[in-house]
Backbone as a chain_set.jsonl record, in Angstrom:
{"seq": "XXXXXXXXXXXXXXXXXXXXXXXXXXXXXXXXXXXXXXXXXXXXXXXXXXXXXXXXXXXXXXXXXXXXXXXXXXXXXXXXXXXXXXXXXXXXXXXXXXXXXXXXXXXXXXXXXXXXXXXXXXXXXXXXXXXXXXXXXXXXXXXXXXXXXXXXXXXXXXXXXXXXXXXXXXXXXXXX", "coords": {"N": [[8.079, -41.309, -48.672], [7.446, -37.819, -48.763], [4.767, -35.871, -47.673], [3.092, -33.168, -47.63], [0.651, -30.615, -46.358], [-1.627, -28.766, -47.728], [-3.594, -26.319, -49.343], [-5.559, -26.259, -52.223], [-3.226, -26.024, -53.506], [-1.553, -24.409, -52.417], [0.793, -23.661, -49.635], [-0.539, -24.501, -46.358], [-1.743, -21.413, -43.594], [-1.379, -18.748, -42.399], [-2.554, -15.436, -43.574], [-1.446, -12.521, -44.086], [-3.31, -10.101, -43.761], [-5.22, -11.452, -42.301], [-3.496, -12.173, -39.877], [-3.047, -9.454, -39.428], [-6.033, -8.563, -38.461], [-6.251, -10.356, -36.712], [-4.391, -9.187, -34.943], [-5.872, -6.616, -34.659], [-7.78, -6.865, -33.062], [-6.864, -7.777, -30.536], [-5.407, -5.288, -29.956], [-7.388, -4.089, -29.309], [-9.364, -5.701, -26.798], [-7.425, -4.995, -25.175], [-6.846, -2.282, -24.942], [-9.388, -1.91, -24.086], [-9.381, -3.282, -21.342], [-7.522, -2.961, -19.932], [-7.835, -0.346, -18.439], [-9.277, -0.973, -16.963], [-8.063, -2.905, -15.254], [-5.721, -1.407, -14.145], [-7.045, 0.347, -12.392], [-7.955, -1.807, -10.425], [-5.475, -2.857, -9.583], [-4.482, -0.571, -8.481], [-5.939, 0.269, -6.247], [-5.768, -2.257, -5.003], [-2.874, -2.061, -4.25], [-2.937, -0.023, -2.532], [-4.403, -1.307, -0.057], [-3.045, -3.459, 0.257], [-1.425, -1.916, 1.543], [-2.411, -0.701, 3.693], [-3.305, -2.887, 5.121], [-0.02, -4.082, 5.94], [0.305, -2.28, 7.323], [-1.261, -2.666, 9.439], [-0.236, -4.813, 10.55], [1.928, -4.542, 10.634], [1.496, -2.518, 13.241], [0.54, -4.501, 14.833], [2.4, -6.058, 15.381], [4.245, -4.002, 16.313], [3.057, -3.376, 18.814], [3.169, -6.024, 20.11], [5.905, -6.814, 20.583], [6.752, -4.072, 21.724], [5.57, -4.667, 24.591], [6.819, -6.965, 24.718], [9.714, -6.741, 25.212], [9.572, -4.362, 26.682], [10.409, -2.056, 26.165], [9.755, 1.269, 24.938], [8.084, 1.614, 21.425], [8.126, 3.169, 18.108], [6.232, 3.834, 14.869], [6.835, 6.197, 12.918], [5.713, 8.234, 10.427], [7.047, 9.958, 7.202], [5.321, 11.981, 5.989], [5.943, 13.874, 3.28], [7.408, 12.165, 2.113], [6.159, 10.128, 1.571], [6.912, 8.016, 3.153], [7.73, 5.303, 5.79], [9.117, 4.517, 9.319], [10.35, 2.358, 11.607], [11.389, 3.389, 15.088], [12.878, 2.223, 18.086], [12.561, 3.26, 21.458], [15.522, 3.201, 23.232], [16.4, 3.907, 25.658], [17.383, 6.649, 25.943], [16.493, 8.788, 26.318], [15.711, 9.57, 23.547], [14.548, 8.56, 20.409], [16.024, 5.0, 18.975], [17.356, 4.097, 15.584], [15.746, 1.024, 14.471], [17.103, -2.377, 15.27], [16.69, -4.281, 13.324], [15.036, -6.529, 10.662], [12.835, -4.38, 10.376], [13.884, -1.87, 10.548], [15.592, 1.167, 8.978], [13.513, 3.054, 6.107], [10.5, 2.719, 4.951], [9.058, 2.642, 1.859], [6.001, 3.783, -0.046], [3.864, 1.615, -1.772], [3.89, 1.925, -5.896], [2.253, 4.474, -6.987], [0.636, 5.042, -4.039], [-0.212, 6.862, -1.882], [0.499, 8.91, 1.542], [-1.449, 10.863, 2.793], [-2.727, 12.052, 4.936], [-1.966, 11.67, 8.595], [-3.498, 11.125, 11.38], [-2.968, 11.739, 14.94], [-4.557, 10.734, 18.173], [-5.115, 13.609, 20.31], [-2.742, 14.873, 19.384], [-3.596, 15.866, 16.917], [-4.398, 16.197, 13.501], [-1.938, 15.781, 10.851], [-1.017, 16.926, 7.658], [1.515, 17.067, 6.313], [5.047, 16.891, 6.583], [6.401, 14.748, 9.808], [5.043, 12.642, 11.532], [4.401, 10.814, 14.538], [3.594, 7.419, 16.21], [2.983, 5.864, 19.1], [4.129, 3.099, 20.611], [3.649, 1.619, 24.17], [5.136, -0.701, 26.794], [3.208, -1.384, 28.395], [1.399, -2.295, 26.574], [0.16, -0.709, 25.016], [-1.189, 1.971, 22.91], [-0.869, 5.02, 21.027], [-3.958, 6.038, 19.786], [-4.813, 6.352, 16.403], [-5.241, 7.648, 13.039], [-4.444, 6.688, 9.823], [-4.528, 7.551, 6.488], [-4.584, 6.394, 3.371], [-4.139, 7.359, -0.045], [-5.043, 7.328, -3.682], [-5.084, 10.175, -5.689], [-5.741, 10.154, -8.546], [-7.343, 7.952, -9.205], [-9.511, 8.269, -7.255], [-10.01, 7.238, -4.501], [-9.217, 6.223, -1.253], [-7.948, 4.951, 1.479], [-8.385, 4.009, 5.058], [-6.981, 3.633, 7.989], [-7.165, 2.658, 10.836], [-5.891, 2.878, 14.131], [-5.906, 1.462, 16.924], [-6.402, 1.819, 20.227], [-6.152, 0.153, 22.154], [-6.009, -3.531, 22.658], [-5.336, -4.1, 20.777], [-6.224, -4.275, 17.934], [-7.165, -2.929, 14.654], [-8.32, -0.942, 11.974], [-9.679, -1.053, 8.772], [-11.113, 0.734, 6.486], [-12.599, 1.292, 2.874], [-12.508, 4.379, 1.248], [-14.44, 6.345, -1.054], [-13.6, 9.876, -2.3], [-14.452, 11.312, -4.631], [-16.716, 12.475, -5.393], [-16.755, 14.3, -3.655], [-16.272, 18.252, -2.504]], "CA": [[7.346, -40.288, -49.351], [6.993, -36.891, -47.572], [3.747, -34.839, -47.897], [2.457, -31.635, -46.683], [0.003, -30.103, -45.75], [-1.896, -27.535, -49.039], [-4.817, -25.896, -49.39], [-5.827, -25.842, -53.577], [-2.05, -25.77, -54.322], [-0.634, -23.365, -51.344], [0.754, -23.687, -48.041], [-1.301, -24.018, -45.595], [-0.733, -20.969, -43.092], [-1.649, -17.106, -42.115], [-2.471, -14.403, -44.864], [-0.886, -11.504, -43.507], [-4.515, -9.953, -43.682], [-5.648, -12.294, -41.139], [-2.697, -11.956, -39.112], [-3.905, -8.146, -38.83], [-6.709, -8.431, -37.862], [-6.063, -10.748, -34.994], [-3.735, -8.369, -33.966], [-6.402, -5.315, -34.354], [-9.041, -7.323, -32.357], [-5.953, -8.281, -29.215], [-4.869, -4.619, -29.321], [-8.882, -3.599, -28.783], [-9.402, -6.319, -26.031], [-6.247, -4.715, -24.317], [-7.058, -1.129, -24.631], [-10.852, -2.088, -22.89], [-9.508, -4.019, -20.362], [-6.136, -2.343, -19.271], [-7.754, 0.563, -17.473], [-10.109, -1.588, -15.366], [-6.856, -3.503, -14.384], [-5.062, -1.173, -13.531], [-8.067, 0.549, -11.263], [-7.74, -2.756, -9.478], [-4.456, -2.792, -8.963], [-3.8, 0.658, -7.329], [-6.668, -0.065, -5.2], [-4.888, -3.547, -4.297], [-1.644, -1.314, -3.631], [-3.555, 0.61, -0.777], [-5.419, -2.014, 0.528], [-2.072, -4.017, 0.825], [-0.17, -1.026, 2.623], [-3.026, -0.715, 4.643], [-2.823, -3.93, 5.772], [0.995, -4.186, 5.948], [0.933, -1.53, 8.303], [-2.615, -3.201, 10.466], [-0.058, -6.435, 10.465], [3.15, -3.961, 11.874], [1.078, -2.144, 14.288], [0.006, -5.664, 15.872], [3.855, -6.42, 16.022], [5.124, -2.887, 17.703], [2.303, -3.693, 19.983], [3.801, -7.001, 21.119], [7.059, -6.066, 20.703], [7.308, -3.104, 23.168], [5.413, -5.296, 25.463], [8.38, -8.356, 25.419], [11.227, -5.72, 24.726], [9.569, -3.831, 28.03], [11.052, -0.442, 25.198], [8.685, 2.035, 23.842], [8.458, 1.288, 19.966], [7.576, 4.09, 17.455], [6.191, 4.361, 14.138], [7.069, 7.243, 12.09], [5.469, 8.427, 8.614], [7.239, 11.206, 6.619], [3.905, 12.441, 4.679], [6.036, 14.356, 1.844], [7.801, 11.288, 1.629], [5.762, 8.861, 1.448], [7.59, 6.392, 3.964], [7.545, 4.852, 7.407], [9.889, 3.546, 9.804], [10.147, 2.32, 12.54], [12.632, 3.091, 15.861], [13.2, 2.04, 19.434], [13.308, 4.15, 22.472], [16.561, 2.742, 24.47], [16.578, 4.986, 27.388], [18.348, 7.844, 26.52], [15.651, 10.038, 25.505], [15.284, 9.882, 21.992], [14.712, 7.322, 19.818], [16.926, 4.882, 18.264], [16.616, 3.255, 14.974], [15.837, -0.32, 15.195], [18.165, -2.745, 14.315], [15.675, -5.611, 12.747], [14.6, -5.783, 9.331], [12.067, -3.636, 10.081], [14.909, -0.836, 10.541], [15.369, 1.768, 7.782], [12.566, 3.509, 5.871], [9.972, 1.75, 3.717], [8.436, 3.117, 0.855], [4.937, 3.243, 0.482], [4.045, 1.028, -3.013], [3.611, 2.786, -6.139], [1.035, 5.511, -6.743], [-0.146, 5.113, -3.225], [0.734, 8.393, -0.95], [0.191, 9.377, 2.718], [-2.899, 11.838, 2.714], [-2.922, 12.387, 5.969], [-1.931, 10.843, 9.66], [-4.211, 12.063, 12.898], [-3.029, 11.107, 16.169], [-5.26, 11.734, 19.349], [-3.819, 14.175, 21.123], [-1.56, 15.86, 18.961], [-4.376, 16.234, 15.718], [-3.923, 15.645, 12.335], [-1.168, 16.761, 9.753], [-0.75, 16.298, 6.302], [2.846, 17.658, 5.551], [6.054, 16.649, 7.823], [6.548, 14.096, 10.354], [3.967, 12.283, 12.536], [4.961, 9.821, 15.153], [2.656, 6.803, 16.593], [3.895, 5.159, 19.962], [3.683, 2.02, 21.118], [4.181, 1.36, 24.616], [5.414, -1.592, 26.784], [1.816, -1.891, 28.832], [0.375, -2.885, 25.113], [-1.201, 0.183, 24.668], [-0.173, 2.59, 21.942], [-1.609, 5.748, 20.497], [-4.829, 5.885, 18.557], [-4.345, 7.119, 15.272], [-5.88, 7.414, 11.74], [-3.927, 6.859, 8.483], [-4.87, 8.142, 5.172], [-3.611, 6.617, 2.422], [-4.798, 7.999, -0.982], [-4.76, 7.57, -4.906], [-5.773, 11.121, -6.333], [-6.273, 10.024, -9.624], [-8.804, 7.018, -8.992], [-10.275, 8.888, -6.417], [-10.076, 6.321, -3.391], [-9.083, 6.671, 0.108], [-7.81, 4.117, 2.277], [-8.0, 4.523, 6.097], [-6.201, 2.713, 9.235], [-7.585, 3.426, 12.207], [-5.097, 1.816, 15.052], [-7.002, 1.611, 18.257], [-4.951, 1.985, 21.79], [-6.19, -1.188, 23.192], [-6.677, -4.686, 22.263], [-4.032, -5.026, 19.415], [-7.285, -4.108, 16.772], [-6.989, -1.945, 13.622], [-9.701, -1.157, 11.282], [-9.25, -0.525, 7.657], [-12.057, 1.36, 5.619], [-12.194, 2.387, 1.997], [-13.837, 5.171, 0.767], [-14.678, 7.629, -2.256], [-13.754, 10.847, -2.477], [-14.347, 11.875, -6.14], [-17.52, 13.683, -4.89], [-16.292, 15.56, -2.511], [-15.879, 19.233, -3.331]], "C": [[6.918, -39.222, -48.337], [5.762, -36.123, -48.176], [3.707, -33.697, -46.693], [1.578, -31.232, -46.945], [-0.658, -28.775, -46.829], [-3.277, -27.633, -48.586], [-5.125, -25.411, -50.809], [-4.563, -25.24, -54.075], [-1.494, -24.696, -53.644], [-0.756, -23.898, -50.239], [0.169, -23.324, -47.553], [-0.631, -22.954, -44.542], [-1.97, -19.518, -42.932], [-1.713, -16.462, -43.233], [-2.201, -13.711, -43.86], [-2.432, -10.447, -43.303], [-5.153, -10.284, -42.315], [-5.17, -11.989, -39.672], [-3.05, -10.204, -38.36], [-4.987, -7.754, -38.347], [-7.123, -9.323, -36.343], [-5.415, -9.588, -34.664], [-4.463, -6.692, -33.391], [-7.325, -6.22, -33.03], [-8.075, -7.57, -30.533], [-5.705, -6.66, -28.836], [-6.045, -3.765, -28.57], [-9.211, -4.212, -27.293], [-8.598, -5.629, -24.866], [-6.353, -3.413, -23.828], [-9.016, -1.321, -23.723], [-10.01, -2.224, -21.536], [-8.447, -3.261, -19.611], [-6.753, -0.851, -18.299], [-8.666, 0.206, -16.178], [-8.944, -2.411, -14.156], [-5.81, -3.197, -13.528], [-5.56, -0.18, -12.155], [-7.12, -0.745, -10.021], [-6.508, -2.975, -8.814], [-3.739, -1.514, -7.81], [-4.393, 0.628, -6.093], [-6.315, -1.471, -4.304], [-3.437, -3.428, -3.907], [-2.1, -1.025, -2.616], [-4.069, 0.101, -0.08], [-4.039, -2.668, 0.77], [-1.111, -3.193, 1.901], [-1.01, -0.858, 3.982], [-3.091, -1.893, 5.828], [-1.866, -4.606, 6.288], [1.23, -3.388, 7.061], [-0.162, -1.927, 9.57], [-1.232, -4.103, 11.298], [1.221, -5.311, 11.483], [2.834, -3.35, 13.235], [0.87, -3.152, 15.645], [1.425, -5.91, 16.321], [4.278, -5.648, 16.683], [4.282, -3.422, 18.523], [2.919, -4.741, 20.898], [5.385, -6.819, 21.287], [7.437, -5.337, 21.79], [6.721, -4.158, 24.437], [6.461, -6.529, 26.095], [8.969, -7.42, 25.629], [11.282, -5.004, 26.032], [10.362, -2.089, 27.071], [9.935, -0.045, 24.476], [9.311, 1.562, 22.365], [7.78, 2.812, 19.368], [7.368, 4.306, 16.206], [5.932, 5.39, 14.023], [6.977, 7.395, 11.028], [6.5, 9.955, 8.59], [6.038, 11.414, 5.632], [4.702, 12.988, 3.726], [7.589, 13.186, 1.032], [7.547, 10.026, 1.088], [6.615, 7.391, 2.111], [7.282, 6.407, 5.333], [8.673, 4.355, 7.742], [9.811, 2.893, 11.254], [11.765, 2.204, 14.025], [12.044, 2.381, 17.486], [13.563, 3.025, 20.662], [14.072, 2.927, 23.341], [17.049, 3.432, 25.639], [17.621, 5.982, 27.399], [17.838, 9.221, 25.766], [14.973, 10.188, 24.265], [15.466, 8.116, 21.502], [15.832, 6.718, 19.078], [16.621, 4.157, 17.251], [16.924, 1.876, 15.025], [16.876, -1.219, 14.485], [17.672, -4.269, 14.071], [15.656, -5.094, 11.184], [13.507, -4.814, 9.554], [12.888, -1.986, 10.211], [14.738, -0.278, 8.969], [13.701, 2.096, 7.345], [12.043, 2.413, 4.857], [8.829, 2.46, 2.898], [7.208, 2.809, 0.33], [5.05, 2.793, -1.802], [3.721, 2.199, -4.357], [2.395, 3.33, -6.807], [0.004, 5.443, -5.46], [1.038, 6.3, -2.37], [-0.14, 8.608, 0.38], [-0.819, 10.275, 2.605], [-2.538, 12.366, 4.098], [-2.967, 11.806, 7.475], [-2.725, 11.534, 10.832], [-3.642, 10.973, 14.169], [-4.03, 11.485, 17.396], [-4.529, 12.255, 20.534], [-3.063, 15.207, 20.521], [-2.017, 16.106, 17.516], [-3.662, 15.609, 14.977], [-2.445, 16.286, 11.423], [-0.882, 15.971, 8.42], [0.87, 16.731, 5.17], [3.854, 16.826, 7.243], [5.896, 15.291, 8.331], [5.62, 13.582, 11.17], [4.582, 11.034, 13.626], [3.599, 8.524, 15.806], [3.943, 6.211, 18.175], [3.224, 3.829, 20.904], [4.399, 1.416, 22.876], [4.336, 0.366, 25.647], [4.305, -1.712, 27.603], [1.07, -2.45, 27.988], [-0.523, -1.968, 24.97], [-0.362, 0.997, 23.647], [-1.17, 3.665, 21.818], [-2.304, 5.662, 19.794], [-4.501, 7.169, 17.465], [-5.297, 6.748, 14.279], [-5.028, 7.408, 10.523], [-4.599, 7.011, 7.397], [-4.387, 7.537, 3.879], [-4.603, 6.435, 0.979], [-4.255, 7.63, -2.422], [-5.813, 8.771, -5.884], [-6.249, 10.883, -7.523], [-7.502, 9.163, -10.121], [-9.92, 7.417, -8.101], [-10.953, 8.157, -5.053], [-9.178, 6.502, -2.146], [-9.106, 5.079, 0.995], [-7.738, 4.646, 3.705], [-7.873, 3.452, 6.63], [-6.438, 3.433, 10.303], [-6.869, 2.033, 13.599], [-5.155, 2.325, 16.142], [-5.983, 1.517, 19.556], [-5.198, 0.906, 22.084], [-6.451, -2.52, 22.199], [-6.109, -5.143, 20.907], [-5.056, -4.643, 17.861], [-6.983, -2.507, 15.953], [-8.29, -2.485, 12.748], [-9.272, -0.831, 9.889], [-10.417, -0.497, 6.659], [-11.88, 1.972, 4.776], [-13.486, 3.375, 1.366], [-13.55, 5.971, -0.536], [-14.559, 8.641, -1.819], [-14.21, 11.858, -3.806], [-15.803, 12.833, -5.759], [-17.826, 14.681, -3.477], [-15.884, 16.724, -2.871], [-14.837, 20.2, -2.473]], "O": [[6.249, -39.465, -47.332], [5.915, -35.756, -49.341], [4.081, -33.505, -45.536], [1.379, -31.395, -48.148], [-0.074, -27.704, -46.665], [-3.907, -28.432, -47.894], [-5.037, -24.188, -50.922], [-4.541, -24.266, -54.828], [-0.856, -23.929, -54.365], [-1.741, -24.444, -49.742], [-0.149, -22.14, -47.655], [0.571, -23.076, -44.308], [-3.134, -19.473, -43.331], [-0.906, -16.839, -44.083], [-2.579, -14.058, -42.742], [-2.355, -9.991, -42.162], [-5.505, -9.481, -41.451], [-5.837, -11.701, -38.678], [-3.227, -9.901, -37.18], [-5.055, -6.658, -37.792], [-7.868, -9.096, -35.389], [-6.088, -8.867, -33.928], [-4.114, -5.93, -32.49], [-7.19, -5.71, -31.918], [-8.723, -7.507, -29.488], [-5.738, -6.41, -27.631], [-5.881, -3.016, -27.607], [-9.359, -3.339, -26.438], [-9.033, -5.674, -23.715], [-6.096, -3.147, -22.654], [-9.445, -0.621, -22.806], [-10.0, -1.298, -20.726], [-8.76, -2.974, -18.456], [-5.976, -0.379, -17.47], [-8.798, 0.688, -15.052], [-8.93, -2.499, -12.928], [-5.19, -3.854, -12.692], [-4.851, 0.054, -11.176], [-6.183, -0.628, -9.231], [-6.452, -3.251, -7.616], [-2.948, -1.528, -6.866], [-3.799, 0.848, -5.037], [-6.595, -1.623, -3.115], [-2.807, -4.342, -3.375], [-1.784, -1.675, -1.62], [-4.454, 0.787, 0.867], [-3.727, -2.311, 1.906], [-0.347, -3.63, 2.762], [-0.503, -0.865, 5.103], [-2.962, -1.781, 7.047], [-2.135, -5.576, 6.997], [2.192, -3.625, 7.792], [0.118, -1.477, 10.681], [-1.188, -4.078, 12.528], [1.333, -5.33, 12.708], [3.565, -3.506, 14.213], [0.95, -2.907, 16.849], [1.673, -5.971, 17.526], [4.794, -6.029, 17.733], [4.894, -4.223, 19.229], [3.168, -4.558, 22.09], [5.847, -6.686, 22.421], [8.224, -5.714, 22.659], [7.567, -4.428, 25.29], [6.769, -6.884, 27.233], [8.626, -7.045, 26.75], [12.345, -4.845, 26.632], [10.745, -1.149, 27.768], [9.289, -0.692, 23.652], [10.474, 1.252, 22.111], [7.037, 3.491, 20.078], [8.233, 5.09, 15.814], [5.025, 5.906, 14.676], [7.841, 6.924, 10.288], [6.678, 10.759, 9.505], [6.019, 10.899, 4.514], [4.171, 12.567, 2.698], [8.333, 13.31, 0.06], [8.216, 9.196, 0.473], [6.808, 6.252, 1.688], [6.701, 7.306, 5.941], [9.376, 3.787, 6.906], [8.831, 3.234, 11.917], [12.718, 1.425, 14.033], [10.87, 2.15, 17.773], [14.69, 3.497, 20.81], [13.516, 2.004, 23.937], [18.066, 3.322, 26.324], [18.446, 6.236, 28.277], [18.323, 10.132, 25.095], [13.927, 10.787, 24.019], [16.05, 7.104, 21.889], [16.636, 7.472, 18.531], [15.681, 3.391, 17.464], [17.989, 1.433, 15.454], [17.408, -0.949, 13.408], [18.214, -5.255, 14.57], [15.983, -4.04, 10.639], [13.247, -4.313, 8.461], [12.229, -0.999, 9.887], [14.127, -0.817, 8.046], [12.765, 1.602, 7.974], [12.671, 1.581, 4.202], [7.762, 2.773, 3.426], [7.038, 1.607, 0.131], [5.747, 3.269, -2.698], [3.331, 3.312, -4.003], [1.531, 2.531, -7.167], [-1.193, 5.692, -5.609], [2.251, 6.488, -2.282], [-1.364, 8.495, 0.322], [-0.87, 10.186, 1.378], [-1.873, 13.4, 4.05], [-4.09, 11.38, 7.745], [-2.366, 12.68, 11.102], [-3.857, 9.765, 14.268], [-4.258, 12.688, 17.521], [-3.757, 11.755, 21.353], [-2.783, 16.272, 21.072], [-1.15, 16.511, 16.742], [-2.737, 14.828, 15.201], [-2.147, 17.465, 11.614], [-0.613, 14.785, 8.229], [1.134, 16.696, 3.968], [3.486, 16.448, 8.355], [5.333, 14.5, 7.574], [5.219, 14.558, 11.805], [5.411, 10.313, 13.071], [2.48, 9.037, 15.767], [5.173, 6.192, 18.227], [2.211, 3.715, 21.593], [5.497, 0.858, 22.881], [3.136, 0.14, 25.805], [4.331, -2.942, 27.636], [0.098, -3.102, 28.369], [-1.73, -2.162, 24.825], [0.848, 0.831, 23.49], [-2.266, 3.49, 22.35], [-1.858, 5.194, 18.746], [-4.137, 8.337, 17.599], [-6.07, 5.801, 14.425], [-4.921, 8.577, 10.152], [-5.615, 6.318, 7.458], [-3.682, 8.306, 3.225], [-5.539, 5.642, 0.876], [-3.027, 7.591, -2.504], [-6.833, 8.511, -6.524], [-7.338, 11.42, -7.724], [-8.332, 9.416, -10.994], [-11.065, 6.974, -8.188], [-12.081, 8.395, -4.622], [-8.184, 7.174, -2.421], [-10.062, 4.309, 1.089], [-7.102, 5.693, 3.824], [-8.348, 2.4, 6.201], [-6.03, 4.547, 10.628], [-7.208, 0.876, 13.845], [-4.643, 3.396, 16.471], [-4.831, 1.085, 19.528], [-4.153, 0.359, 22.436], [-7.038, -2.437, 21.119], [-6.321, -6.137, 20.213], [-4.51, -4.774, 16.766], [-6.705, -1.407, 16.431], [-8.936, -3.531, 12.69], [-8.237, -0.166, 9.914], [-10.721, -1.517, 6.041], [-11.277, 3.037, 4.908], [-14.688, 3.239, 1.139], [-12.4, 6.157, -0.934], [-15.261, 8.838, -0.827], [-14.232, 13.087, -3.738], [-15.697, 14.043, -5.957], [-18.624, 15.324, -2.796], [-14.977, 16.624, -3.697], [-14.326, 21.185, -3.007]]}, "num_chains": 1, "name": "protein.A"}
């Protein structure tokens, strides 16, 4: 004998009614929550590049020091990338031939703002270079990296000595 499952002579089950209004109450939940999430996430984009590039700086550092070869990161600011080459002694740099070779793209909606080296100032368009060289010292510098629309500001400040980088975020939205 099979039975099932009624409620006063109907399948038990969803009224289509019902069914709509779960689905108004999930698409409410979603529209709250989706712009705090994605806050968090752009801000956990720049905070990861920031740190991605703390974590490469510590490596050119040791790097040129075994290798005994200047190392050099290089941002393109209206590209939004980095790479990194090798000086091999014939003047100019060459690019490296590791994975860290080729350009790398910074994640997305995070953009270069602005690189300062000391020494050779800041710029916020073109090419900037950092250099790392085989005494373990490298150029101090400041990176910038920015999401205009949230209005946050990542900086990398990569210190000449002692392998240390700093990474501070800040507000700009009241800034005029």
């Amino acid at each position: 004998m099979t039975t099932s499952r009624t409620t006063r002579g109907r399948a038990a089950g969803f009224t289509l009614i019902e069914l709509c209004v779960v689905g108004v109450i999930i698409a409410a939940a979603i529209a709250i929550l989706l712009p705090r999430t994605t806050g968090f996430l752009a801000r956990g984009g720049m905070r990861s590049e920031a740190r991605r590039l703390a974590a490469l700086a510590r490596y050119l550092r040791h790097e040129a020091s075994r290798s005994g070869k200047t190392h050099y990161l290089t941002f393109d600011l209206g590209a939004d990338t980095y790479w990194v080459t090798v000086d091999e002694g014939r003047g100019r740099p060459a690019e490296a031939r590791t994975p860290l070779g080729g350009a790398h793209v910074l994640a997305d909606g995070v953009r270069l703002r602005d690189v300062t080296v000391h020494g050779r100032g800041r710029r916020s368009s073109g090419r900037q270079q950092i250099a790392f060289t085989p005494k373990g010292e490298c150029d101090e510098a400041i990176v910038h990296f920015s999401d205009w629309r949230r209005g946050r500001v990542f900086s990398l400040h990569i210190k000449p000595y002692f392998g240390r980088s700093d990474i501070y975020e800040h507000d700009f939205r009241g800034e005029g």
